[in-house]
C-alpha positions as CSV (number, residue, x, y, z in Angstrom):
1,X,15.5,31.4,-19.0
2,X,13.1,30.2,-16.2
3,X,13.7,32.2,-13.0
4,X,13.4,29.9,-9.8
5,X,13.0,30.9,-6.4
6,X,15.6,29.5,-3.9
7,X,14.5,26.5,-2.0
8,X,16.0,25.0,1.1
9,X,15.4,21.2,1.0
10,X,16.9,19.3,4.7
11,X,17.8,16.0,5.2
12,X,14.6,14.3,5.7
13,X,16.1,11.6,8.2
14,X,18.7,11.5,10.8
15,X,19.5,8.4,9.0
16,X,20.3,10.8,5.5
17,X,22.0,13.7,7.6
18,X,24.1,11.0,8.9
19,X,24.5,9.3,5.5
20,X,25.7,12.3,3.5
21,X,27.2,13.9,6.5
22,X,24.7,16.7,6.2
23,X,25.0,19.5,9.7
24,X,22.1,22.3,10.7
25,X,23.4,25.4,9.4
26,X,21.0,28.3,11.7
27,X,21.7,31.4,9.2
28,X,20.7,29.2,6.1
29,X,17.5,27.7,7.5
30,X,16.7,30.6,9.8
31,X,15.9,29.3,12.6
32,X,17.6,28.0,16.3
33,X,18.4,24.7,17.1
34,X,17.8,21.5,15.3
35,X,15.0,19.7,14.3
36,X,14.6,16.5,16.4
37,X,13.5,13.8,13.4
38,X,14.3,11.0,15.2
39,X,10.3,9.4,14.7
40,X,10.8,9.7,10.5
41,X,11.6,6.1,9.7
42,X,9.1,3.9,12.0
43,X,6.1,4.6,9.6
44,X,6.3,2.8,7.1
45,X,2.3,1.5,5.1
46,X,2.2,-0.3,2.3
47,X,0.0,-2.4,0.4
48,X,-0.6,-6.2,1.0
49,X,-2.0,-8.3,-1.9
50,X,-2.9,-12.1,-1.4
51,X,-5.6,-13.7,-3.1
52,X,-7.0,-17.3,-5.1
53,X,-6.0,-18.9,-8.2
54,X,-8.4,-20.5,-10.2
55,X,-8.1,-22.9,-13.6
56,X,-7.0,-21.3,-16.6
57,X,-7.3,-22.5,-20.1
58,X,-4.0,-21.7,-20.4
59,X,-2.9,-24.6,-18.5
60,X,-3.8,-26.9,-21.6
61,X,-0.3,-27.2,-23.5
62,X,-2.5,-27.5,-27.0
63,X,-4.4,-24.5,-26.4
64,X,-1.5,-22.5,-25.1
65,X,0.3,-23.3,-28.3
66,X,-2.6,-22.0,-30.4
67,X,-2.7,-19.6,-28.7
68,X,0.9,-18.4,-29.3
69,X,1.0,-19.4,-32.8
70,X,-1.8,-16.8,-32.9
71,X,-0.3,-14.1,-31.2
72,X,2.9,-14.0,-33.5
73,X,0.7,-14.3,-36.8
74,X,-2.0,-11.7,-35.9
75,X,-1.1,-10.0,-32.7
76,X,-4.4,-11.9,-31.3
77,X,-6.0,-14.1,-28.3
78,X,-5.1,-15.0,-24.9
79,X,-1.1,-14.1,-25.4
80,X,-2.7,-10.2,-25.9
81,X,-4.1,-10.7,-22.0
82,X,-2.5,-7.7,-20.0
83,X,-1.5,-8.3,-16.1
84,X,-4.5,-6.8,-14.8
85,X,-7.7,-6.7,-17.4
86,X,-10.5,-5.1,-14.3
87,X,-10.2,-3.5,-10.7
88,X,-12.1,-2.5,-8.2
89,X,-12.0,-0.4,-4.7
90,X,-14.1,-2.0,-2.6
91,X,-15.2,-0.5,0.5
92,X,-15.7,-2.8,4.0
93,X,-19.1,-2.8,4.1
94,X,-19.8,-4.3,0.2
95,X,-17.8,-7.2,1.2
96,X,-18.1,-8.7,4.5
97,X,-21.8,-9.2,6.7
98,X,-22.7,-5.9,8.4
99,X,-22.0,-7.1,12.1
100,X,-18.6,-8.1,11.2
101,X,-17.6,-5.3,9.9
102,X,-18.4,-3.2,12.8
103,X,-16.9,-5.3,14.5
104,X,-13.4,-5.0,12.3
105,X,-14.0,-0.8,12.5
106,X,-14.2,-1.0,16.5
107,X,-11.1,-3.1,16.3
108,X,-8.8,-0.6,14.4
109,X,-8.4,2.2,17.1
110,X,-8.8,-0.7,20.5
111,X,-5.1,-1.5,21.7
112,X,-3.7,-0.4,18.1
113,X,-0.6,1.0,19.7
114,X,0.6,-1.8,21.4
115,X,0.8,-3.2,17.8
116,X,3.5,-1.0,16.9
117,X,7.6,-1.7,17.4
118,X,8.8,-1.4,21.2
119,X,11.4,1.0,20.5
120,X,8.7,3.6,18.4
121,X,9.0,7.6,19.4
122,X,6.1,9.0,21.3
123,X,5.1,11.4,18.3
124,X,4.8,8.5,16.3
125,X,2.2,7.1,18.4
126,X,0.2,10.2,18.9
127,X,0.5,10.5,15.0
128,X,-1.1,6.7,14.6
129,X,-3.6,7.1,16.9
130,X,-5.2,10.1,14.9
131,X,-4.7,7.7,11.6
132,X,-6.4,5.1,13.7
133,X,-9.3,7.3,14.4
134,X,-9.7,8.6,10.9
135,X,-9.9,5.6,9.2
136,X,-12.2,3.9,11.8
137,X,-14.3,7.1,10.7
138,X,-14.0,6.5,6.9
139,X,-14.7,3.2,7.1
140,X,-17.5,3.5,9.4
141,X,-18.9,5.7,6.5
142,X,-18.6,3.3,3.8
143,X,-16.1,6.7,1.8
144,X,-13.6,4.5,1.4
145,X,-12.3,1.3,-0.2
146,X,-10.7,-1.4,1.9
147,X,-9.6,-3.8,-0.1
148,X,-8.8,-3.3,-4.1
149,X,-9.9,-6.3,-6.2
150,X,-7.7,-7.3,-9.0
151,X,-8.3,-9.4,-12.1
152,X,-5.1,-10.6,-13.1
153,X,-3.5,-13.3,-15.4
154,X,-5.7,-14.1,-18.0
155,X,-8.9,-14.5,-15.2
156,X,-6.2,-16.9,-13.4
157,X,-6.2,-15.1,-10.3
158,X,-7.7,-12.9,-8.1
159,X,-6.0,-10.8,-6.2
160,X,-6.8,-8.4,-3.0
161,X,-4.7,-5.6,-1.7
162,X,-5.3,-4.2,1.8
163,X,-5.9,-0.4,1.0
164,X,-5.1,0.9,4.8
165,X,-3.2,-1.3,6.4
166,X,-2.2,-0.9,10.4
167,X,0.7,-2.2,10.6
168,X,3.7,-0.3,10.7
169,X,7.1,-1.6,9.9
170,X,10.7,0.0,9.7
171,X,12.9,1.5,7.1
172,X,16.8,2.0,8.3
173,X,20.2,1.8,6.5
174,X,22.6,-0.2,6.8
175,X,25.8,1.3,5.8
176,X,27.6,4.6,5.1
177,X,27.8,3.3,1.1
178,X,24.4,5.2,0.1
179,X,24.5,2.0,-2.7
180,X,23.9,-0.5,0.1
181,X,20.2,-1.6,0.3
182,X,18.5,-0.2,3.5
183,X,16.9,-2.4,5.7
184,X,13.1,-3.2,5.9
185,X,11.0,-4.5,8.0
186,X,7.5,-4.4,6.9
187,X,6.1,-6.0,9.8
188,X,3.5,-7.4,8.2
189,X,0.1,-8.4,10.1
190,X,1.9,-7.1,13.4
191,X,-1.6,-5.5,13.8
192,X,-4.6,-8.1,13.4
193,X,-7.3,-5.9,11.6
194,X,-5.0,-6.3,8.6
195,X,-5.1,-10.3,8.5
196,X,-9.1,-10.6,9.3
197,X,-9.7,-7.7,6.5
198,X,-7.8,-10.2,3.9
199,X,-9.7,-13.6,4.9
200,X,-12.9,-11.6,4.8
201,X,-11.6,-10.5,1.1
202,X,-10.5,-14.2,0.1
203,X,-13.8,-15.1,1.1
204,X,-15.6,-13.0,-1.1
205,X,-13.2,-14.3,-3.9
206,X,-14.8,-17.3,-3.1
207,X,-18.7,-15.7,-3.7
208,X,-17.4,-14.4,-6.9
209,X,-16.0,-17.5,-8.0
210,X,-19.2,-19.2,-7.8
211,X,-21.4,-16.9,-9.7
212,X,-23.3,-18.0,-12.9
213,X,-21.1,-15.9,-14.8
214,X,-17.9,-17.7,-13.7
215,X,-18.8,-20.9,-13.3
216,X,-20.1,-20.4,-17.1
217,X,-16.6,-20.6,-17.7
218,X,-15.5,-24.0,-16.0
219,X,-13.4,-22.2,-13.5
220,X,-12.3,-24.0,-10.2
221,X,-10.6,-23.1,-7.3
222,X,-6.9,-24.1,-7.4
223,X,-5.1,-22.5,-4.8
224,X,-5.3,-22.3,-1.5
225,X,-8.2,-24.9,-2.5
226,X,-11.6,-25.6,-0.9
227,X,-10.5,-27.9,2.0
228,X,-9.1,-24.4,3.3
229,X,-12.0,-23.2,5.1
230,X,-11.4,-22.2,8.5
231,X,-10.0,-18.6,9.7
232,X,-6.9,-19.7,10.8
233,X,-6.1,-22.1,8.1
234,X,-6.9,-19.1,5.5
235,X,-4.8,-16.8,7.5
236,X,-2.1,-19.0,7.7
237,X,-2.1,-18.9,4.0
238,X,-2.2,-15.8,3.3
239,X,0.6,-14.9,5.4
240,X,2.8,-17.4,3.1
241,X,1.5,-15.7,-0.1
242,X,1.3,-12.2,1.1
243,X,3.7,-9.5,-0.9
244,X,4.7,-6.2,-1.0
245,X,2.3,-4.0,-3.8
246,X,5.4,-1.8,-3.8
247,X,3.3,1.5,-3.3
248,X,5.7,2.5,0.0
249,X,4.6,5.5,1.8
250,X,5.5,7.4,5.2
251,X,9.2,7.1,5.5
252,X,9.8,10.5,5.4
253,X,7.7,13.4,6.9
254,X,7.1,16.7,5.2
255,X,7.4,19.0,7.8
256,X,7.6,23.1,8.1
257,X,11.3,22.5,8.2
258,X,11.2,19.5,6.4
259,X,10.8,19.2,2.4
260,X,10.7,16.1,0.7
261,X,9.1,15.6,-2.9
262,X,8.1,11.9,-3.0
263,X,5.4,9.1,-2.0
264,X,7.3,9.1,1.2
265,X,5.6,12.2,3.0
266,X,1.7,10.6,2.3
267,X,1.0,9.5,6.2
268,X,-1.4,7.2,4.9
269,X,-2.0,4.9,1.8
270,X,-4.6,6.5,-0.7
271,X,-7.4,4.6,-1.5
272,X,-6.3,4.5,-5.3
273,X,-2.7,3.6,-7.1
274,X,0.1,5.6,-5.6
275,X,1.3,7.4,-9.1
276,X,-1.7,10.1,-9.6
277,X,-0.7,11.7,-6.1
278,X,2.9,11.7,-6.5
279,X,2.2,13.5,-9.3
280,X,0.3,15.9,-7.9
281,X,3.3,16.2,-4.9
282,X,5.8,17.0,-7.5
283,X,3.5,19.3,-9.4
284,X,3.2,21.2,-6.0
285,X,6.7,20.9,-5.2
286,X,7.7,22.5,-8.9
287,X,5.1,25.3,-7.9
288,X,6.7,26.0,-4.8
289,X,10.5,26.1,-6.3
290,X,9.3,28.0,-9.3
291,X,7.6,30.7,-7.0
292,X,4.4,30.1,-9.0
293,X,0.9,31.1,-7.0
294,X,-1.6,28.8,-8.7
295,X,-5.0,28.9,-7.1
296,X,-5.8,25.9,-5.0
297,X,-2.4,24.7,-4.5
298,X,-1.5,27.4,-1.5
């Protein structure tokens, strides 16, 4: 039998207490008074991932019949092409001109609070401005990526994802059925680092696009297409092509009095895929429940 040691775990929002009816109870958490949590569902990161679509062979009914007829008789050729065959983390400084891009790292901590939502508690800004001022500092250092490069659909498309994004949206819920989807507001681009980061990456799309390599291969720009050149016209599409990567974090805090076991307590987006470090939060979290002392994880 595996003996655990007992755990208190709160409400992590006023919007669960209020959910699932959940009061403070003093003698179980041991301390007075309640813990004010009101800030918990204004940070809300997440991954943005535009990009360009080029020609695919694929696109040629003949060939894409082959190609099929192929895959069900030997398990072979372009049908076998996974979502994503190469990535990279690509830090600000490898893809964008050096003046610009210390021009984009002064930009992240300059006004960045009057990018946030009106009604946003006053520990939430103080909390943003230190995430402001740390990654200004990693990217100023080139130790981190800024954009993740994807290589997806066959060589179709390519596809950036903004690694630390400033923008913070809203997570609330909408109804005392805990069934009922909450609501979320992403807020995407409210801050404008985040849409000059993703032209700057659709531009180096562009550089990769026309290297020997690639053009080797016949590939063309379909989409948004060369005659979208300017800034604003490539902004403009990326904000209609611009989706969630679904790697959500900060909508709940973990706090002294606060426990929560999920992506939700990471204040900030990793630069890497979300899954290793929830791993690594639930491995800590069994540690702590199972009263284990393992070295490194105090």
């Amino acid at each position: 039998m595996t003996q655990c040691q007992s755990e208190t775990f709160t409400a992590a929002t006023p919007e669960h207490a209020s959910l699932y009816g959940l009061t403070h109870d003093p003698a179980c958490h041991g301390y007075e008074g309640p813990v004010q949590l009101s800030y918990l569902a204004w940070s809300h990161p997440n991954n943005m991932n535009p990009g360009i679509s080029a020609n695919s062979d694929l696109d040629n009914a003949t060939f894409d019949a082959e190609q099929r007829d192929l895959y069900y008789a030997e398990r072979k050729g372009r049908w076998t092409d996974t979502i994503a065959e190469a990535l990279a983390f690509i830090p600000l400084y490898n893809f964008t001109e050096a003046d610009l891009s210390n021009n984009l790292i002064s930009s992240i901590e300059v006004n960045s609070t009057q990018c946030l939502h009106d009604s946003i508690d006053s520990t939430v800004v103080a909390g943003y401005e230190k995430q402001t001022g740390l990654i200004a500092s990693m990217h100023s250092k080139g130790s981190t990526a800024a954009m993740e490069l994807l290589y997806v659909d066959g060589g179709r498309s390519v596809v950036n994802i903004l690694m630390h994004p400033l923008s913070r949206g809203t997570v609330s819920i909408t109804s005392s059925d805990p069934f009922a989807p909450p609501a979320i507001d992403p807020r995407y681009f409210s801050h404008p680092y985040d849409g000059q980061v993703l032209v700057e990456s659709l531009r180096f799309n562009r550089k990769l696009l026309a290297t020997a390599p690639i053009q080797a291969l016949g590939a063309t720009e379909t989409l948004p297409g060369t005659a979208t050149e300017s800034d604003a016209d490539i902004l403009s599409f990326i904000k209609g092509v611009t989706s969630t990567e679904y790697h959500y974090v900060g909508t709940c805090a973990m706090l002294p009095k606060a426990l929560v076991v999920d992506a939700s307590i990471m204040p900030l987006l990793p630069s890497a895929h979300t899954q290793a470090t929830v791993y690594a939060i639930a491995e800590k979290a069994a540690d702590i429940i199972l009263g284990h002392s393992v070295e490194g994880r105090e």
